[in-house]
C-alpha positions in Angstrom: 7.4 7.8 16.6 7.0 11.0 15.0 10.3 11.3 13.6 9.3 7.5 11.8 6.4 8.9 10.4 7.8 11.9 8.5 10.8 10.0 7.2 8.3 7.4 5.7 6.1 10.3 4.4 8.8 12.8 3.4 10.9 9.9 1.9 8.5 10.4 -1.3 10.1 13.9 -2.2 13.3 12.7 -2.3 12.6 9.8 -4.1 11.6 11.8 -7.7 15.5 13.0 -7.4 16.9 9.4 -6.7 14.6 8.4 -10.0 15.9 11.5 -12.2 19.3 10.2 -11.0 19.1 6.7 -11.5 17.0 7.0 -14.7 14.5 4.5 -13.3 11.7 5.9 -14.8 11.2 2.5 -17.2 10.3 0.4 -13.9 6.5 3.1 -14.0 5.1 1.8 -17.6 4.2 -2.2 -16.6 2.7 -0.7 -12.7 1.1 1.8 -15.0 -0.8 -0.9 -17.1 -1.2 -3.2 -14.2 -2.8 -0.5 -11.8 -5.3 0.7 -14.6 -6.7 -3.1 -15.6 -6.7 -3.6 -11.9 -8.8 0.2 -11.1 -10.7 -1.4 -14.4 -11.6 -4.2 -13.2 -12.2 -4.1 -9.8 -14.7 -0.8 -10.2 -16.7 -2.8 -12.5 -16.8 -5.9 -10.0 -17.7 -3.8 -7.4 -20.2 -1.6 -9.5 -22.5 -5.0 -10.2 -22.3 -7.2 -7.0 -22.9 -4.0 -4.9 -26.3 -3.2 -6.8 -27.0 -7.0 -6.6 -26.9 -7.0 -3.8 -29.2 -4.0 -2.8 -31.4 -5.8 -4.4 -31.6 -9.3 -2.6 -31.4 -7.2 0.4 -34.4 -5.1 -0.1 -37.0 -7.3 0.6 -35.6 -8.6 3.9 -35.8 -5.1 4.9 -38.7 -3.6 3.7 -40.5 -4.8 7.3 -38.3 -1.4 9.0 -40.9 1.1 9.5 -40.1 4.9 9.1 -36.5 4.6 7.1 -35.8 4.9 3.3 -34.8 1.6 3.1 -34.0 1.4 -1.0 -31.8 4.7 -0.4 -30.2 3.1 3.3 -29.3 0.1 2.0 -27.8 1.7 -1.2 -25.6 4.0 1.1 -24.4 1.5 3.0 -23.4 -1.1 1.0 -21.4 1.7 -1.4 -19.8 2.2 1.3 -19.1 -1.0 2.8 -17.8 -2.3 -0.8 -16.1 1.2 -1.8 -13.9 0.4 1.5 -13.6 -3.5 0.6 -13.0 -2.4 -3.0 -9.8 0.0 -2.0 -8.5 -2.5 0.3 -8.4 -4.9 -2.3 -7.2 -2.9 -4.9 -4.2 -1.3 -2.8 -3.3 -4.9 -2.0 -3.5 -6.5 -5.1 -1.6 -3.6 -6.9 1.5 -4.2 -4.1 1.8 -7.9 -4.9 1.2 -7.8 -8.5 4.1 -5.3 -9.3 6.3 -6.8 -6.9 8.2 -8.8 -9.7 9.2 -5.0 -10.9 9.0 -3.2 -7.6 11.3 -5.4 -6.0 14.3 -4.4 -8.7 13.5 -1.2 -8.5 14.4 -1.5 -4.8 17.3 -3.4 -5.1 18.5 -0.3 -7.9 17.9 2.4 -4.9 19.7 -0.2 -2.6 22.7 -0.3 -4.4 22.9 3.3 -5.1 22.2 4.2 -1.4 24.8 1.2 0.1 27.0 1.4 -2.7 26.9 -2.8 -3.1 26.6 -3.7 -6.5 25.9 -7.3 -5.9 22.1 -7.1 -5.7 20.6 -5.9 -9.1 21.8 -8.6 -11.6 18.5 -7.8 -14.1 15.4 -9.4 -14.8 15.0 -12.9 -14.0 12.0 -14.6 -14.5 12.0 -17.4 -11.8 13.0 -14.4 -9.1 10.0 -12.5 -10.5 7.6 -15.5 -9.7 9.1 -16.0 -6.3 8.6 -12.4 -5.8 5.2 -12.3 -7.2 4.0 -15.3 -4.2 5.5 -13.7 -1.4 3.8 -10.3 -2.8 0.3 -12.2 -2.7 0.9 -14.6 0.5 1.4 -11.1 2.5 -1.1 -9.1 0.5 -3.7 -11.8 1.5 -2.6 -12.3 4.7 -3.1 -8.5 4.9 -6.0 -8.2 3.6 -7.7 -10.5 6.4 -5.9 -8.6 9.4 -7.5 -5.2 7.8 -11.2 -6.7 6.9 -11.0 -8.0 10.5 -10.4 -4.7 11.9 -12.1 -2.3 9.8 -15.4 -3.5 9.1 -16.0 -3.4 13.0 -14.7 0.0 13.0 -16.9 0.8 9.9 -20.1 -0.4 11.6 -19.4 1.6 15.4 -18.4 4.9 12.8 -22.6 4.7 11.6 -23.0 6.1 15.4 -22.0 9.8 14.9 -20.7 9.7 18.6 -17.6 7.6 17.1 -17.9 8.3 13.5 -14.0 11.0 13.5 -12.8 8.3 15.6 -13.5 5.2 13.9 -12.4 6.9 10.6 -9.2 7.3 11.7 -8.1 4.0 12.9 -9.5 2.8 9.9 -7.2 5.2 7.9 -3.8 4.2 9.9 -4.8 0.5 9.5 -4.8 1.1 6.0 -2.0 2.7 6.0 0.3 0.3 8.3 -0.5 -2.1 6.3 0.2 -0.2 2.9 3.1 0.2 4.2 3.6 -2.8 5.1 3.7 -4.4 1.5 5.9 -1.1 0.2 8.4 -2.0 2.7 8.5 -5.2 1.9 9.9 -4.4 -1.5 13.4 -3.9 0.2 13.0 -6.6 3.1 12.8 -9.6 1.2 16.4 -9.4 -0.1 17.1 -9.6 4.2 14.6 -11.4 5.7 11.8 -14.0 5.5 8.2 -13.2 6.1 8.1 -13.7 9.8 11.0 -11.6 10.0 9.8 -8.9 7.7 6.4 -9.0 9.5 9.2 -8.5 12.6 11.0 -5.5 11.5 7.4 -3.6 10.3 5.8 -4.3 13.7 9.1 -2.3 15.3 9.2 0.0 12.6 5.0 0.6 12.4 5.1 4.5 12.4 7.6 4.2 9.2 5.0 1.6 7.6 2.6 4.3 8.1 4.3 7.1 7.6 5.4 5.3 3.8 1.4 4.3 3.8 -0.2 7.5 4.4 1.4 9.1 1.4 0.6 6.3 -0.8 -2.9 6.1 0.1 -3.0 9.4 -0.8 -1.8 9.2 -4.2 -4.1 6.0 -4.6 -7.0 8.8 -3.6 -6.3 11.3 -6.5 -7.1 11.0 -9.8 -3.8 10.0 -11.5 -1.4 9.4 -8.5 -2.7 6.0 -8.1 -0.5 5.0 -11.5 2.6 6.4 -10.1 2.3 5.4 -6.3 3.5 2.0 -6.3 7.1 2.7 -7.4 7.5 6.1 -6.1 6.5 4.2 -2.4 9.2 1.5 -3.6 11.7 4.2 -3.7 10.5 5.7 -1.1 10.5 2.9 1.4 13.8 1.5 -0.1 15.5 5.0 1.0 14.4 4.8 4.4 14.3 0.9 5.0 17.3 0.1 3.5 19.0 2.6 6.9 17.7 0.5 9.3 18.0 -3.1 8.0 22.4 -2.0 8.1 22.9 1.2 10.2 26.2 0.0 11.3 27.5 -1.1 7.5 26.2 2.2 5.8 28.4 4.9 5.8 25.9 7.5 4.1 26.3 11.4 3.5 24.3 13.5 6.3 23.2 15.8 3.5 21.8 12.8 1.5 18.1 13.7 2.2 18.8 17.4 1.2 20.9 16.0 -2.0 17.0 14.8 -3.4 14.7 17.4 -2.4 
């Protein structure tokens, strides 16, 4: 479990050498442009329906005696859409770069297995196909989190369960971050059932891959770079369990990297 979790965390140092290697640097300008129209967009989105909302709210609750009920209401729903808002946006990033992600993988999986069958260039009808099974998961994913978060987000207003509630709802994200990163790499093996297969077994790597992304997406720039830094990333450490018996790797590749 633990030793999963710093691979998939760790696995983002090694991947800025595999990229200087490579020269894969072209796959970051179209996730670059994507994940800014996408920040764009979704912030202003959020921004209106959440102060739209305060106010259709506010007279429904103007009956509660003794609470600030323009400043409560505000609070909350910030929150309440910040957290949808981030879940979307992680999501939505994943599956809309997943035409160029999913190359980018298949680069690092040739490098790393030394099979030169799987990168053949860009091909448009691949990239659609990609692009769906990017979205059908991030969807998919995006359901399983609302369903357990905003729970979580409502028990964390009582300060008796507010550290705890925050972080399950920080590994959730993060599994599922994960989740899609992974993904990049396991759709060249396996369908979705069997992708959704191999992430349950491997959940500490999915989070491990996820916590590190989310906190790139948290910083001010990061979130233009995460998305194919956690391609590399989880195509480094994905690509050594999908064939463990077929990969006859170097047991100083991880230093080689660093």
């Amino acid at each position: 479990m633990i030793r999963d979790f710093f691979d998939g965390f760790t696995s983002y140092f090694s991947a800025f050498g595999i990229i200087s290697k490579l020269r894969l640097w072209k796959f970051f300008l179209v996730p670059i442009l994507i994940s800014i129209l996408l920040a764009t967009g979704l912030g202003a989105a959020i921004w209106t329906l959440s102060g739209a909302l305060a106010t259709w709210l506010l007279p429904w609750l103007s009956w509660i005696p003794y609470i600030p009920v323009e400043s409560t209401a505000g609070w909350v729903l910030n929150i309440l859409f910040g957290v949808i808002g981030f879940i979307l946006f992680k999501h939505l990033v994943i599956a809309a770069v997943s035409p160029f992600m999913t190359p980018l993988a298949q680069k690092v999986e040739e490098h790393i297995t030394g099979n030169h069958t799987k990168y053949s260039g860009f091909n448009a009808g691949q990239a659609v196909k990609d692009f769906f099974r990017g979205l059908t998961i991030a969807l998919g994913n995006i359901l399983r989190e609302l369903f357990y978060i905003i729970p979580l987000l409502i028990l964390g207003l009582f300060p008796l369960f507010t550290i705890p509630c925050a972080v399950l709802i920080f590994l959730i994200q993060a599994y599922y971050a994960g989740f899609g990163n992974l993904d990049y790499t396991l759709e060249g093996h396996y369908s979705i059932r069997e992708s959704k297969r191999f992430v349950k077994n491997n959940r500490w790597l999915a989070i491990g891959n996820g916590t590190a992304f989310l906190m790139l997406l948290g910083t001010g720039i990061g979130f233009l770079v995460a998305p194919p830094l956690a391609a590399v990333a989880g195509a480094s450490e994905t690509i050594k369990r999908i064939e463990p018996m077929s990969m006859q790797l170097d047991s100083n590749f991880d230093e080689e990297y660093v």
